[in-house]
Biotite code that builds the C-alpha atoms (Angstrom):
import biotite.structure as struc

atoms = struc.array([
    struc.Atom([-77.725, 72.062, 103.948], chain_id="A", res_id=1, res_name="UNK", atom_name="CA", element="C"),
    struc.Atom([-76.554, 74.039, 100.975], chain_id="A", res_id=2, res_name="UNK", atom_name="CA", element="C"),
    struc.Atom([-73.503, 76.404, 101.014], chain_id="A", res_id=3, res_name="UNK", atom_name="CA", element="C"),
    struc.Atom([-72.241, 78.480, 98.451], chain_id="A", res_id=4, res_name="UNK", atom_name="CA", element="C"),
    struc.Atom([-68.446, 78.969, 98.357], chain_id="A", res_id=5, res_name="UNK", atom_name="CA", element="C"),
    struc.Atom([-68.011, 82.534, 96.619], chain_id="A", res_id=6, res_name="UNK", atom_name="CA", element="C"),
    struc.Atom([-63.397, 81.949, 96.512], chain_id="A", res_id=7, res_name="UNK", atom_name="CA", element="C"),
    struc.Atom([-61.205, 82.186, 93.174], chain_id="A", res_id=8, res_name="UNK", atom_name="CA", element="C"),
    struc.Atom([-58.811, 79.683, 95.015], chain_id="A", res_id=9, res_name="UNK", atom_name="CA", element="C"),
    struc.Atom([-59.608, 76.346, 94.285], chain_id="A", res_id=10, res_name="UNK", atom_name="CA", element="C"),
    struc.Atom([-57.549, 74.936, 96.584], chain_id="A", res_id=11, res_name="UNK", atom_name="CA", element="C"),
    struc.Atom([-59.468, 77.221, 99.497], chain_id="A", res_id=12, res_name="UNK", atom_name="CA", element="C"),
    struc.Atom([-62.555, 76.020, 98.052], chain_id="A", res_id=13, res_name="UNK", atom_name="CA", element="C"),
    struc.Atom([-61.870, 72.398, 97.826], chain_id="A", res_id=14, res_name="UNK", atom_name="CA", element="C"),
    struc.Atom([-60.625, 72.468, 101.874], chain_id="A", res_id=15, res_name="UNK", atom_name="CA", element="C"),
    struc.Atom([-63.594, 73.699, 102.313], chain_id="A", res_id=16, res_name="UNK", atom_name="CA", element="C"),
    struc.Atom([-65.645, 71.410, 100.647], chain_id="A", res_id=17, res_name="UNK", atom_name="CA", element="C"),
    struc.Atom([-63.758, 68.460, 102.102], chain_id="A", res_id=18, res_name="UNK", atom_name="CA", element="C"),
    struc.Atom([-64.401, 70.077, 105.661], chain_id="A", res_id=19, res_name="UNK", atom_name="CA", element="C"),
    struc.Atom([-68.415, 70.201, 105.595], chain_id="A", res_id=20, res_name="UNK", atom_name="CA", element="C"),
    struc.Atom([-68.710, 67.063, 103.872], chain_id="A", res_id=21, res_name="UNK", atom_name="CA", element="C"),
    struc.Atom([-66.510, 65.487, 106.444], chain_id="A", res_id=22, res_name="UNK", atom_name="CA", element="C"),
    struc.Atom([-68.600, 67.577, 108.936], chain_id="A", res_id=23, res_name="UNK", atom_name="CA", element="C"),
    struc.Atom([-71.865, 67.022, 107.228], chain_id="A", res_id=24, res_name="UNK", atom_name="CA", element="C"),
    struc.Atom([-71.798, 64.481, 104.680], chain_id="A", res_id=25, res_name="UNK", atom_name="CA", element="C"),
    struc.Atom([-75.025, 65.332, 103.268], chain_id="A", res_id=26, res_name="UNK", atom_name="CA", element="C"),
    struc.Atom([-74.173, 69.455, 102.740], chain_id="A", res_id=27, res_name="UNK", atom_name="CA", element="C"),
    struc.Atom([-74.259, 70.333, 99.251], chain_id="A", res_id=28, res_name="UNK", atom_name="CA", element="C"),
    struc.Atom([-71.919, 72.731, 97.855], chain_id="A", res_id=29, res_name="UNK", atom_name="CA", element="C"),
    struc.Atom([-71.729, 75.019, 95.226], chain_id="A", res_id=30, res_name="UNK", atom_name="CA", element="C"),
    struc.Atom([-68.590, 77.403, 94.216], chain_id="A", res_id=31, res_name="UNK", atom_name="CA", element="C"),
    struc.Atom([-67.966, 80.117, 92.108], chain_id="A", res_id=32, res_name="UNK", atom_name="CA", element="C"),
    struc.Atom([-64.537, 82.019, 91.355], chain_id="A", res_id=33, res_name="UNK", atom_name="CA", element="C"),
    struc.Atom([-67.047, 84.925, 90.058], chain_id="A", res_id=34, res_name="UNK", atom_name="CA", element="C"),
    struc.Atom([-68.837, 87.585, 92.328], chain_id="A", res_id=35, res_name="UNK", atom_name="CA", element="C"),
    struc.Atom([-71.284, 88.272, 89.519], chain_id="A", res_id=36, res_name="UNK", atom_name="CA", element="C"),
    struc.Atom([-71.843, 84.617, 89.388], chain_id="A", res_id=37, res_name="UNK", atom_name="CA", element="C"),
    struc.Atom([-71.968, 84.390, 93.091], chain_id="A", res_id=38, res_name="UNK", atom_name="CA", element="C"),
    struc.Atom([-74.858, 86.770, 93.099], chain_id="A", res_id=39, res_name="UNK", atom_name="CA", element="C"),
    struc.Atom([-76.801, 85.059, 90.487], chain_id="A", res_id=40, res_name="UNK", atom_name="CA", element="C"),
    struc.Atom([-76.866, 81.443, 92.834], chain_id="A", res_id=41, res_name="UNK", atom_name="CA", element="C"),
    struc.Atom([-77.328, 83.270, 95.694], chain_id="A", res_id=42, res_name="UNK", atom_name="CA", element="C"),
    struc.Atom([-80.892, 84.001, 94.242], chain_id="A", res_id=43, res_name="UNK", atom_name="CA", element="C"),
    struc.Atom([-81.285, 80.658, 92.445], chain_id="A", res_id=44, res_name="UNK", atom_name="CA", element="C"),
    struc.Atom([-80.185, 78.213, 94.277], chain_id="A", res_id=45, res_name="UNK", atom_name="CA", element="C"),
    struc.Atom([-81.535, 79.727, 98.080], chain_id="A", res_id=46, res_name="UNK", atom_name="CA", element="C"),
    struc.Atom([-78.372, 78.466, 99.733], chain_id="A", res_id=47, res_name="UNK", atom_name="CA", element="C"),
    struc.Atom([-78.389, 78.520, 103.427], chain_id="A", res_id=48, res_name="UNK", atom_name="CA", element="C"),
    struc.Atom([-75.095, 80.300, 104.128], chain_id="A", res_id=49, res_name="UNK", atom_name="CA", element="C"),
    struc.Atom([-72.285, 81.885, 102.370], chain_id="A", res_id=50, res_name="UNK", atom_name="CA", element="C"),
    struc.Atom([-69.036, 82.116, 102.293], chain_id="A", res_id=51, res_name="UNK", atom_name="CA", element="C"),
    struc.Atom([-67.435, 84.965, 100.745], chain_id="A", res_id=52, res_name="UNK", atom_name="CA", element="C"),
    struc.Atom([-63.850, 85.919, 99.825], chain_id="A", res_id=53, res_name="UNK", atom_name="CA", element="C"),
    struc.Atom([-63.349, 89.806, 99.324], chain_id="A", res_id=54, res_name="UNK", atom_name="CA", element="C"),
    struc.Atom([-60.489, 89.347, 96.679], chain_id="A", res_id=55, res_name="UNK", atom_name="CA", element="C"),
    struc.Atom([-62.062, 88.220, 93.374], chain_id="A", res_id=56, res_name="UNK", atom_name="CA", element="C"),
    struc.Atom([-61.282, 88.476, 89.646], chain_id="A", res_id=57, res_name="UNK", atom_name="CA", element="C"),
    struc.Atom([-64.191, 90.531, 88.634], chain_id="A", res_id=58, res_name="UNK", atom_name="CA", element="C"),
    struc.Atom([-66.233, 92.389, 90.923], chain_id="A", res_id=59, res_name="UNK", atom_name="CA", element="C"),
    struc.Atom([-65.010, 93.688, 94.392], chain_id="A", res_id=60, res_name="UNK", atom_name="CA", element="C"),
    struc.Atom([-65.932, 91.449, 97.394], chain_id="A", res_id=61, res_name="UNK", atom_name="CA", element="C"),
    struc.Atom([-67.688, 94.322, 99.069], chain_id="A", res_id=62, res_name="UNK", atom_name="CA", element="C"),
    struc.Atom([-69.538, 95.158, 96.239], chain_id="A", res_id=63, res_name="UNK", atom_name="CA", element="C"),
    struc.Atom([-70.994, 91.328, 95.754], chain_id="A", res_id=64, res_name="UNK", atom_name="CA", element="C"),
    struc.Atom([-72.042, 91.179, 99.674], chain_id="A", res_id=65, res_name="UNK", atom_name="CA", element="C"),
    struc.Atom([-73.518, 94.877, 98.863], chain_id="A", res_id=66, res_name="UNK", atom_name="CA", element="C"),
    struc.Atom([-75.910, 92.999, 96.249], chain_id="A", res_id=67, res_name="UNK", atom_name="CA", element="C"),
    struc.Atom([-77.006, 90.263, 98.178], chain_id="A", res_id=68, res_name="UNK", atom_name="CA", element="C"),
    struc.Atom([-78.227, 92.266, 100.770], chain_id="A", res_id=69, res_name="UNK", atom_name="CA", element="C"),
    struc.Atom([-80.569, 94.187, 98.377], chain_id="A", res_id=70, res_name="UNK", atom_name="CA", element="C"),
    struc.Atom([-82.568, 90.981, 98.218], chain_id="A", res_id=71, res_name="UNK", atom_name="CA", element="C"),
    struc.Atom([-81.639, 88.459, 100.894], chain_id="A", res_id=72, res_name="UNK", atom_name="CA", element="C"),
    struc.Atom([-80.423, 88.279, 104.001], chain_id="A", res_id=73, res_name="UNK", atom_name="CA", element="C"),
    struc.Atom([-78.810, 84.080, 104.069], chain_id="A", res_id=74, res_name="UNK", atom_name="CA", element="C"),
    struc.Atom([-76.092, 84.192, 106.339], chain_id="A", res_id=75, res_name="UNK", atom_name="CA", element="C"),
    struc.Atom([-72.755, 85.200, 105.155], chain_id="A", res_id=76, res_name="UNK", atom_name="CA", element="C"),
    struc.Atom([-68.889, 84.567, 106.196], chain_id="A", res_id=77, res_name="UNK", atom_name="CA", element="C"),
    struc.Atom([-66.556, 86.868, 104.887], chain_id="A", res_id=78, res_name="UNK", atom_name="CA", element="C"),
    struc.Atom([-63.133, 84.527, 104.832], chain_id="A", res_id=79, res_name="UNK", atom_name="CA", element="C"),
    struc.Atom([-60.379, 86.432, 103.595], chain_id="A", res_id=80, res_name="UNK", atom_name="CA", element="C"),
    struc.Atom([-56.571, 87.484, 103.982], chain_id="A", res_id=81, res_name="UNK", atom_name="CA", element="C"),
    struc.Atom([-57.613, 91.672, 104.793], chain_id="A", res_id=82, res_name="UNK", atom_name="CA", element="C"),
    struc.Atom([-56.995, 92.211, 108.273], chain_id="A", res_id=83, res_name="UNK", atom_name="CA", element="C"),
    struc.Atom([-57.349, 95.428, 108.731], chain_id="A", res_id=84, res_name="UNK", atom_name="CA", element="C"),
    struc.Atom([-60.092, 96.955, 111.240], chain_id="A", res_id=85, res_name="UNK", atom_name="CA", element="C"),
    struc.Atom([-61.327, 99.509, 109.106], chain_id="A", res_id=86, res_name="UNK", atom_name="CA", element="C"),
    struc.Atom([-62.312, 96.156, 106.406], chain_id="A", res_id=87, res_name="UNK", atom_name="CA", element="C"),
    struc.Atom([-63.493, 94.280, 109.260], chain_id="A", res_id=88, res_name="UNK", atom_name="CA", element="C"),
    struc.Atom([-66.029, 96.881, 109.869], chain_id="A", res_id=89, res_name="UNK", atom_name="CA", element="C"),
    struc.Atom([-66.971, 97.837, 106.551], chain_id="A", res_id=90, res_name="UNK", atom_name="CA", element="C"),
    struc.Atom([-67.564, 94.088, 105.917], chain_id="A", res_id=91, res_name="UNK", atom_name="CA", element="C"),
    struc.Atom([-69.778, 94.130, 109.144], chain_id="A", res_id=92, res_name="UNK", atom_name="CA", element="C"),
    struc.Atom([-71.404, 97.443, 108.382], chain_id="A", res_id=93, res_name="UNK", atom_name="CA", element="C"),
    struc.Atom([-72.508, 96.494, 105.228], chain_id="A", res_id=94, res_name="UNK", atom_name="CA", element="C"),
    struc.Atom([-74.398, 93.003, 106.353], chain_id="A", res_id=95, res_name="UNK", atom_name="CA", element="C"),
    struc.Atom([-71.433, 89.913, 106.759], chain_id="A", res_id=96, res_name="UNK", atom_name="CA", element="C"),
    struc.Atom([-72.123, 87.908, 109.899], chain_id="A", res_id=97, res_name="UNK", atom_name="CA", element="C"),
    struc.Atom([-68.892, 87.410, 110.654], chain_id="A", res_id=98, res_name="UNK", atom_name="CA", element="C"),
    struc.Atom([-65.530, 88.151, 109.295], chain_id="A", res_id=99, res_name="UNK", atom_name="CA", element="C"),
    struc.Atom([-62.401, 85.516, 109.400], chain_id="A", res_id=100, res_name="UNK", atom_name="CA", element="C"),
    struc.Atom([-59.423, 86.083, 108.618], chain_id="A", res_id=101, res_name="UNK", atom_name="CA", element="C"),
    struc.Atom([-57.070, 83.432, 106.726], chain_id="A", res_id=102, res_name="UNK", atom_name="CA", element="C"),
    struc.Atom([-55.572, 81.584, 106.852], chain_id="A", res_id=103, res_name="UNK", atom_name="CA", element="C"),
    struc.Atom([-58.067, 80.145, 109.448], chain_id="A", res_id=104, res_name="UNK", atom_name="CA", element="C"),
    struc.Atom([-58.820, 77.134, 111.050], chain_id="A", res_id=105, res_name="UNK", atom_name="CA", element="C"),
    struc.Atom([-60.496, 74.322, 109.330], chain_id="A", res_id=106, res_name="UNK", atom_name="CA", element="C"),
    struc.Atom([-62.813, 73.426, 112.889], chain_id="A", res_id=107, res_name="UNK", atom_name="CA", element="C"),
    struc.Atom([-63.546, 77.068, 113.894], chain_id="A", res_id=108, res_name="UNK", atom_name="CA", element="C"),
    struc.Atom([-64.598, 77.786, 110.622], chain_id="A", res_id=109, res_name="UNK", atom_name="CA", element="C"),
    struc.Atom([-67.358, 74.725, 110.951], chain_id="A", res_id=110, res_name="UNK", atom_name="CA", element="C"),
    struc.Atom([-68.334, 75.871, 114.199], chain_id="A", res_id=111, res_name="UNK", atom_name="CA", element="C"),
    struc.Atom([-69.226, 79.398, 112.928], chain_id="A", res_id=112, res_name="UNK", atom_name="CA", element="C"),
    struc.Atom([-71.193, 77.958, 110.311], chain_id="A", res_id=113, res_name="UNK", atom_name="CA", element="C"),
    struc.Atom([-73.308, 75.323, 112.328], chain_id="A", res_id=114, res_name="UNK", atom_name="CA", element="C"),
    struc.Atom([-73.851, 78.383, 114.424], chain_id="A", res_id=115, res_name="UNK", atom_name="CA", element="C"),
    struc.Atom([-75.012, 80.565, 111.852], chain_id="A", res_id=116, res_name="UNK", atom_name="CA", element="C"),
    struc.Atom([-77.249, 77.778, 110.349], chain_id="A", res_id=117, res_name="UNK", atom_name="CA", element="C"),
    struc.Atom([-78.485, 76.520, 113.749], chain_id="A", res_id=118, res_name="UNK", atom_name="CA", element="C"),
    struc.Atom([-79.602, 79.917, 115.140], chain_id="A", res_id=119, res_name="UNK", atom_name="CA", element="C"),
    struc.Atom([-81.092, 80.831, 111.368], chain_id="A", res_id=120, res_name="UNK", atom_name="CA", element="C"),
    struc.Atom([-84.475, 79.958, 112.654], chain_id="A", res_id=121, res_name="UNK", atom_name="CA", element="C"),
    struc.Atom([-86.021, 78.882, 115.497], chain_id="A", res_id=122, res_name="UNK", atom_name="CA", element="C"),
    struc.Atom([-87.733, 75.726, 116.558], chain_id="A", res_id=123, res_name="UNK", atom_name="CA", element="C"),
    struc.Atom([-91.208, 77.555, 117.007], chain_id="A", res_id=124, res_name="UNK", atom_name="CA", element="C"),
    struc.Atom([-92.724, 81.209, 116.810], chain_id="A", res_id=125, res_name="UNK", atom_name="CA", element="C"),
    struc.Atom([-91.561, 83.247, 119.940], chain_id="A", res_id=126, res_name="UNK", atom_name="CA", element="C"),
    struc.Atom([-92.664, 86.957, 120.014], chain_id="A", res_id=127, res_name="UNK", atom_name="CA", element="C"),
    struc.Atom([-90.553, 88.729, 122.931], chain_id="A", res_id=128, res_name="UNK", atom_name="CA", element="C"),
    struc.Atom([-91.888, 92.060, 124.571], chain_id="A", res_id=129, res_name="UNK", atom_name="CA", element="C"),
    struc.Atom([-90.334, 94.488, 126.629], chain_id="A", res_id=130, res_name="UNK", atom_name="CA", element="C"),
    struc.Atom([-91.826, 97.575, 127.077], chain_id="A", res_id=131, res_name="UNK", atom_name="CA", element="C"),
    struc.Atom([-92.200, 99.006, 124.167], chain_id="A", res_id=132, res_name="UNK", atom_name="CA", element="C"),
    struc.Atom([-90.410, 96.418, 121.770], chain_id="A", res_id=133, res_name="UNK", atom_name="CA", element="C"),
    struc.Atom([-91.978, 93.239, 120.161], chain_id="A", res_id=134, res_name="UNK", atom_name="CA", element="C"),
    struc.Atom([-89.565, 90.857, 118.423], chain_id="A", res_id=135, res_name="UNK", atom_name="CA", element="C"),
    struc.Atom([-90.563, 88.066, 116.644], chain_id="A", res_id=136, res_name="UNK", atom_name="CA", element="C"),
    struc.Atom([-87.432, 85.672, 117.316], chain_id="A", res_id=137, res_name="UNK", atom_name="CA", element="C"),
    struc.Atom([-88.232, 83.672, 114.114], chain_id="A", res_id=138, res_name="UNK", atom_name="CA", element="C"),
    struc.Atom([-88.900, 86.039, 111.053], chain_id="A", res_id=139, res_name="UNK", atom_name="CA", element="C"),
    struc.Atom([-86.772, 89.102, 113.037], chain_id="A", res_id=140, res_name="UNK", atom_name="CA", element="C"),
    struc.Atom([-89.682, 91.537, 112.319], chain_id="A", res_id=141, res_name="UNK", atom_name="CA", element="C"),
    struc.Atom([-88.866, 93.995, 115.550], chain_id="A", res_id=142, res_name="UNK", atom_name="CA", element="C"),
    struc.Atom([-92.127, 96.592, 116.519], chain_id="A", res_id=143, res_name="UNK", atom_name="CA", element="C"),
    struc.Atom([-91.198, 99.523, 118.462], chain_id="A", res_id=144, res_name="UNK", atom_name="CA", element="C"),
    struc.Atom([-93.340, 102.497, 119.265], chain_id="A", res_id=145, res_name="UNK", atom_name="CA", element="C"),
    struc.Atom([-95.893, 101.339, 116.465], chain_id="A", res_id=146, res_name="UNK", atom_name="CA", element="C"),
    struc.Atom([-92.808, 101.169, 113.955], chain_id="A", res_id=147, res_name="UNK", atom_name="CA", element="C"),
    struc.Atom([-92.253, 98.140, 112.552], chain_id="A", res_id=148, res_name="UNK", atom_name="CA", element="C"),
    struc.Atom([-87.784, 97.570, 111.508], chain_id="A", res_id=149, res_name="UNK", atom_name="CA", element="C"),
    struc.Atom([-86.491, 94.818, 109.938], chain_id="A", res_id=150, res_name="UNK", atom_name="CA", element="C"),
    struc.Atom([-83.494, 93.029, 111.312], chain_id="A", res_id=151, res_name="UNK", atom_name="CA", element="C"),
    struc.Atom([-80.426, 90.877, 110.375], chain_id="A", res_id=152, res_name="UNK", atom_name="CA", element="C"),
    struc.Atom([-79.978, 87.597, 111.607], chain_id="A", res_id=153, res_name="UNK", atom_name="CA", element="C"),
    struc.Atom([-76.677, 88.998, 113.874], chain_id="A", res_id=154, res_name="UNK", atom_name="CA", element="C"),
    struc.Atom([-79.391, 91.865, 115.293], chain_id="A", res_id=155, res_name="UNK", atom_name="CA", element="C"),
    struc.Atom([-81.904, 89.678, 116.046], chain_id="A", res_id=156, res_name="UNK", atom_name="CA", element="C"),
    struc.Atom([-79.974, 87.661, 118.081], chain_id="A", res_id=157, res_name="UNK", atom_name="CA", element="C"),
    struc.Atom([-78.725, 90.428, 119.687], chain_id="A", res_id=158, res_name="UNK", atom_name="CA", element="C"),
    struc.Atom([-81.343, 91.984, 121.051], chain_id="A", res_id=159, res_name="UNK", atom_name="CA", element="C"),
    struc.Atom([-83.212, 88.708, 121.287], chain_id="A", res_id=160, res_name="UNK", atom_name="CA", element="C"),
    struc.Atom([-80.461, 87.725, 124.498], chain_id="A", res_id=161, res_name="UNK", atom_name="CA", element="C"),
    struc.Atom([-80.434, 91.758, 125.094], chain_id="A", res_id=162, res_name="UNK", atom_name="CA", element="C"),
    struc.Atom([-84.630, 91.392, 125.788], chain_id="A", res_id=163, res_name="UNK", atom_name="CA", element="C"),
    struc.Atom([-84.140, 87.784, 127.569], chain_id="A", res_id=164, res_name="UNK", atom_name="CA", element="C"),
    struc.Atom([-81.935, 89.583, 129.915], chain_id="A", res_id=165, res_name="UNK", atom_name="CA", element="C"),
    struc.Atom([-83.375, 92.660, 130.445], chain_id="A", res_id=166, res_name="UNK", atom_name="CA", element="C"),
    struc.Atom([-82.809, 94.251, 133.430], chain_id="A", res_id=167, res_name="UNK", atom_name="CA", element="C"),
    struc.Atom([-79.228, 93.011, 133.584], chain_id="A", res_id=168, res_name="UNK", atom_name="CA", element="C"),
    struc.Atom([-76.264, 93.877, 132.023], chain_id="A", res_id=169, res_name="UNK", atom_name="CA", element="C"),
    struc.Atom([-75.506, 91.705, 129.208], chain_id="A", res_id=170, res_name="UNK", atom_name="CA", element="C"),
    struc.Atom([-71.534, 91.244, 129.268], chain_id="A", res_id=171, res_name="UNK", atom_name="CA", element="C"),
    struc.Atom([-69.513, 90.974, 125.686], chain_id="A", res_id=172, res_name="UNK", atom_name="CA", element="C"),
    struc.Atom([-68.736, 87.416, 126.391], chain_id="A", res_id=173, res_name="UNK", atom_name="CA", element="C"),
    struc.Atom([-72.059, 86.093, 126.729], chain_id="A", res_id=174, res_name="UNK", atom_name="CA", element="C"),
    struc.Atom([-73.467, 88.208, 124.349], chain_id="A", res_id=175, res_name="UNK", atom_name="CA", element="C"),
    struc.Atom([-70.849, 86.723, 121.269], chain_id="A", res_id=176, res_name="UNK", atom_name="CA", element="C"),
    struc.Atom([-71.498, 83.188, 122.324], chain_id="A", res_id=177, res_name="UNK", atom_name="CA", element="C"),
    struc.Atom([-75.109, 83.967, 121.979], chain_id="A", res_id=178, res_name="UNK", atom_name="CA", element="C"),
    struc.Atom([-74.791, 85.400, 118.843], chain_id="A", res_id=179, res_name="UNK", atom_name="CA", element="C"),
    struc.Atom([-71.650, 83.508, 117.010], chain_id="A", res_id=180, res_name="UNK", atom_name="CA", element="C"),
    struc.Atom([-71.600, 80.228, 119.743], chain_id="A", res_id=181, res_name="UNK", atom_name="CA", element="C"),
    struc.Atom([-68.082, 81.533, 121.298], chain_id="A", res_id=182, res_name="UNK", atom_name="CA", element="C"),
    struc.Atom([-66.040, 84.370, 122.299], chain_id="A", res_id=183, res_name="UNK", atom_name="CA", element="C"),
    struc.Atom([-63.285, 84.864, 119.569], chain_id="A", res_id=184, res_name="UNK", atom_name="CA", element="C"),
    struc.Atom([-60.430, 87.422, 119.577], chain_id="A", res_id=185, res_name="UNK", atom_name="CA", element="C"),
    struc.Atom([-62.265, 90.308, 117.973], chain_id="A", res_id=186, res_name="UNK", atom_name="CA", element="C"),
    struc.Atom([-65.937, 89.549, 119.146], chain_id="A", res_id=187, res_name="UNK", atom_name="CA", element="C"),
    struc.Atom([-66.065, 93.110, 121.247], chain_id="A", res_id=188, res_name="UNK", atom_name="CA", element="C"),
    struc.Atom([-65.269, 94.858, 118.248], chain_id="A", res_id=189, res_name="UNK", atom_name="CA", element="C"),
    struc.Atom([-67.683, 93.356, 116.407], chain_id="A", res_id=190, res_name="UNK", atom_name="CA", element="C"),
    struc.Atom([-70.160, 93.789, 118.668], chain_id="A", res_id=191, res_name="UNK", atom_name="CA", element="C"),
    struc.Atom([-69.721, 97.535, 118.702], chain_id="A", res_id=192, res_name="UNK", atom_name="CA", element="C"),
    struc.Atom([-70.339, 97.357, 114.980], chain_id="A", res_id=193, res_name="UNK", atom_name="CA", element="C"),
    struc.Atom([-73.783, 95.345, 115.049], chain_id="A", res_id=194, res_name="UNK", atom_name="CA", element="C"),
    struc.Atom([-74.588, 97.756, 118.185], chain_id="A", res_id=195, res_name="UNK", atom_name="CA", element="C"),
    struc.Atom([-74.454, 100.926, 116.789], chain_id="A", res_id=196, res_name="UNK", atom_name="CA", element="C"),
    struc.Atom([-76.658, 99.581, 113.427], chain_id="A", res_id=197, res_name="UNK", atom_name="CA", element="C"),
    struc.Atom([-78.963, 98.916, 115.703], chain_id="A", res_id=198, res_name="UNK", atom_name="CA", element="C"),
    struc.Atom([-79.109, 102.032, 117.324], chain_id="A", res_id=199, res_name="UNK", atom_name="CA", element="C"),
    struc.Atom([-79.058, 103.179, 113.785], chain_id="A", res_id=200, res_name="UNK", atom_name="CA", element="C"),
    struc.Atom([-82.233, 101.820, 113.480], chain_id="A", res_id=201, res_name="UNK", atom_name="CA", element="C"),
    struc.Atom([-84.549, 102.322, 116.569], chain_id="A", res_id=202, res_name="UNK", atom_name="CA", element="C"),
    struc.Atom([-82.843, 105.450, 118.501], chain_id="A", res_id=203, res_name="UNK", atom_name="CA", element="C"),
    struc.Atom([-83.730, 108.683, 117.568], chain_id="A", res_id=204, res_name="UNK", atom_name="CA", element="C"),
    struc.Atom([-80.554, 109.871, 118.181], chain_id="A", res_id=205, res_name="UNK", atom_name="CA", element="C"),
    struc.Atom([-78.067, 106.954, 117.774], chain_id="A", res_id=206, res_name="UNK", atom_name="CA", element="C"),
    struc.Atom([-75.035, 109.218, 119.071], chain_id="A", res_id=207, res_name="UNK", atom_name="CA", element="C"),
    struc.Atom([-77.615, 109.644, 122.213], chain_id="A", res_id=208, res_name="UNK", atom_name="CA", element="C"),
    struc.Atom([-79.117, 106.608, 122.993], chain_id="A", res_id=209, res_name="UNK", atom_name="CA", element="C"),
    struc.Atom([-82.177, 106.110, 125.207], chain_id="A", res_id=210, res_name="UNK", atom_name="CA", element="C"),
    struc.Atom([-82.742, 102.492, 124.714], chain_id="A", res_id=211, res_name="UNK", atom_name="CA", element="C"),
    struc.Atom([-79.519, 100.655, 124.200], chain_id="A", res_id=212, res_name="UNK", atom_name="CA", element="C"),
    struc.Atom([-77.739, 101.830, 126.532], chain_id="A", res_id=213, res_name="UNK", atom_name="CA", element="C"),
    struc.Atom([-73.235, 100.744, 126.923], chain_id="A", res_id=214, res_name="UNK", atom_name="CA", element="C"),
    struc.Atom([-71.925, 99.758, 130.318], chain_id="A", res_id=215, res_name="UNK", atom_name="CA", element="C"),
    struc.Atom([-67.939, 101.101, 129.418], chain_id="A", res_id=216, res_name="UNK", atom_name="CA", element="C"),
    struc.Atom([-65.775, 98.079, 129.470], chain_id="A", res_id=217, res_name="UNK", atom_name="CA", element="C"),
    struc.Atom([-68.380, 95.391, 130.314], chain_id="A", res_id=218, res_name="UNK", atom_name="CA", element="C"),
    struc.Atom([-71.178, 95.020, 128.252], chain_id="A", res_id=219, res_name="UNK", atom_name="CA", element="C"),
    struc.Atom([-74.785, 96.529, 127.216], chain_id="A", res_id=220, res_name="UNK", atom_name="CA", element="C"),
    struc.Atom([-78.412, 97.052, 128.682], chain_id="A", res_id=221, res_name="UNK", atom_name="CA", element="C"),
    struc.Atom([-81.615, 97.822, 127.981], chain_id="A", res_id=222, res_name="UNK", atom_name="CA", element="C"),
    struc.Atom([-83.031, 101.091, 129.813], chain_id="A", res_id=223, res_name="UNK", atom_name="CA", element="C"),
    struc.Atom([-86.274, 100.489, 131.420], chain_id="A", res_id=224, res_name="UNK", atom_name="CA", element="C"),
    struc.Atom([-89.478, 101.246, 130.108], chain_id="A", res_id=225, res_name="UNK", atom_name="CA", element="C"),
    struc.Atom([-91.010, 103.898, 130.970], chain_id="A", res_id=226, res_name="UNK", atom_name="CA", element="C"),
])
């Protein structure tokens, strides 16, 4: 396992680093203090999850995750000290997998990682249909109505436990331990983010949906086929 720590506080970075080798003694990790640097061994050295602060010396936090996603889509932390929603979502909006908030704890912080990694790809090829949607669990190519959309990892899982439940309502509980392996403080909210890209994506009208459809309070569903 390879993870690259994008964090202009050493001391951050080396907890870190102490943490997954602990965890994982074979994990290799690389650091930067740079975002421009950051983005550069993102694309040559294929890590398999990132960890990005949002307060670096040279280039906006935002701005780096905003780059990586024009070319790959390895699964990325934000860590950082902003706590407010509106970053939270613009973190999520623009591609993070998950947003926490320091100073955080050394063991969650693991956990969300092995999740991240573990759920990257699955074990073998599984192509899951429902009416008019065909999603390929393992490369996250989704079909739908002879359109073919291209997923993030935090989608894909999404409507991967969304399809594997269909016909039920999918509560926010389950559905964050499917996607992150627990339930943290926040998760809903999240959730709502991730929703509505998706909607973004395969509704006509996302303000109107038809297909991903909100049960107020509980959870989500899929509307049956026609």
């Amino acid at each position: 396992m390879k993870v690259l720590i994008i964090e202009d506080d050493r001391e951050i970075i080396e907890a870190i680093s102490l943490a997954l080798q602990m965890r994982w003694p074979e994990a290799n990790v690389v650091s930067t203090r740079l975002g421009a640097k950051g983005v550069e061994l993102v694309e040559s050295e294929y890590p398999d999850i990132v960890i990005l602060d949002l307060g670096l010396p040279d280039v906006n936090g935002f701005e780096v995750l905003h780059q990586i996603r024009l070319f790959s889509d390895v699964p990325t932390i934000i860590l950082t000290v902003r706590s407010d929603e509106a970053d939270v979502v613009k973190g999520l909006e623009w591609g993070a997998d998950d947003y926490i908030i320091k100073p955080f704890r050394q063991m969650e912080l693991l956990a969300r990682v092995r999740s991240l990694i573990r759920r990257q790809t699955p074990a073998e090829e599984e192509l899951l249909v429902y009416g008019p949607l065909r999603l390929n669990v393992m490369t996250g190519q989704l079909n739908y109505n002879d359109k073919e959309v291209a997923l993030t990892i935090t989608e894909k899982r999404i409507l991967s436990h969304m399809m594997k439940n269909a016909g039920h309502v999918v509560t926010h509980s389950s559905l964050a331990e499917a996607v992150w392996g627990d339930d943290y403080p926040g998760a809903t909210d999240s959730l709502k983010v991730h929703i509505r890209r998706l909607r973004e994506k395969i509704e006509t009208d996302p303000s109107q949906p038809q297909l991903i459809l909100t049960r107020t309070g509980i959870g989500y569903f899929l509307a049956k086929p026609e």
